[in-house]
C-alpha positions in Angstrom: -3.0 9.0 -0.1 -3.5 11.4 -2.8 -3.5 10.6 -6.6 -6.9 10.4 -7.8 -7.5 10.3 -11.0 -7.8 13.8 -13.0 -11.1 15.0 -13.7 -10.0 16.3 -17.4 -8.8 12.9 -18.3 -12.2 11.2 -19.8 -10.2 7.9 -20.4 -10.4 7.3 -16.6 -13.9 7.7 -15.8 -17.4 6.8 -17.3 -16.9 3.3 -16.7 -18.4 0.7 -14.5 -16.8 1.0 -11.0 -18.1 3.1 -8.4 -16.4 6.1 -7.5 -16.9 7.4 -3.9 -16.2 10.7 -2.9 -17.7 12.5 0.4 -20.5 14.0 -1.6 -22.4 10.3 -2.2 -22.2 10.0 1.7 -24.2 13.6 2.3 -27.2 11.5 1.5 -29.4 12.1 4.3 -30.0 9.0 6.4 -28.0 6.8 3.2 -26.6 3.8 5.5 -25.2 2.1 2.1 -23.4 3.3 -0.3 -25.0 1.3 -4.0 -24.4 3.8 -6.7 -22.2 6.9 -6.8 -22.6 10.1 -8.9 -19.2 9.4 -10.8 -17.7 6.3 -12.1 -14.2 5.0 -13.3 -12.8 3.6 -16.2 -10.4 0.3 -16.1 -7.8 2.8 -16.9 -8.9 4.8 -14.2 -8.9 2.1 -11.0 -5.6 0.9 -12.9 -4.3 5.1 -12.1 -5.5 4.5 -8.2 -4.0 0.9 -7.7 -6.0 -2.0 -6.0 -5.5 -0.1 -2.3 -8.2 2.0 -2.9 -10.3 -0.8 -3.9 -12.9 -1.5 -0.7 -15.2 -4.9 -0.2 -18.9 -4.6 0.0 -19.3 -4.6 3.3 -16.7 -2.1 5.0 -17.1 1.0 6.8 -16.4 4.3 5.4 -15.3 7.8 7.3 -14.4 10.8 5.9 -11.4 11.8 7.8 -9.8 15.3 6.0 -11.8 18.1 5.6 -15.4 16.5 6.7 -15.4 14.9 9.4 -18.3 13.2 10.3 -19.9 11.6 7.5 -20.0 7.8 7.6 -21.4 5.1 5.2 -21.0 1.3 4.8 -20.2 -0.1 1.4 -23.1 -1.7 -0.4 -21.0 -3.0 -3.5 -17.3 -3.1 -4.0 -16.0 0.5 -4.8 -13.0 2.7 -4.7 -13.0 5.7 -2.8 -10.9 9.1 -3.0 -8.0 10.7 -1.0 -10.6 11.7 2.0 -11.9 8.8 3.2 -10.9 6.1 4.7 -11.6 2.3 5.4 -12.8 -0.4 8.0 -12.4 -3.9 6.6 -15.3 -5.8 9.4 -14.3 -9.5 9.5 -17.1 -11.9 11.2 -13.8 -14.2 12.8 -12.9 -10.8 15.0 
């Protein structure tokens, strides 16, 4: 956990990939996550490493210091230190 990427380092963000954080799942009845309020850079998701990458798909919780807030993803995105996620396989 841990290691996201620094805000004062403009190389990693202002890309193309989503960025998750617990504030884009405050959206009031938001059941997908499609667009985020930050983005990151390639050099950026390269910082975080592919384990924080999540498929379209998967179920989101906040787990640190919110606790209830749940989302699914509605495009492949990477999420921050305080969230965690569900992989949901149809073969299970």
């Amino acid at each position: 956990m841990g290691g996201a990427p620094l805000k004062s380092e403009n190389s990693f963000y202002n890309g193309r990939h989503l960025w998750a954080t617990i504030s884009d799942m405050n959206q009031k009845y938001q059941k997908y996550i499609t667009d985020t309020k930050l983005k990151l850079s390639d050099a950026g998701v390269e910082k975080l490493g592919e384990k924080r990458i999540v498929e379209k798909g998967s179920l989101l919780m906040s787990f640190k210091l919110t606790l209830d807030k749940t989302a699914f993803a509605g495009e492949e995105l990477i999420t921050n230190e305080a969230i965690v996620k569900l992989v949901l396989r149809d073969e299970y």
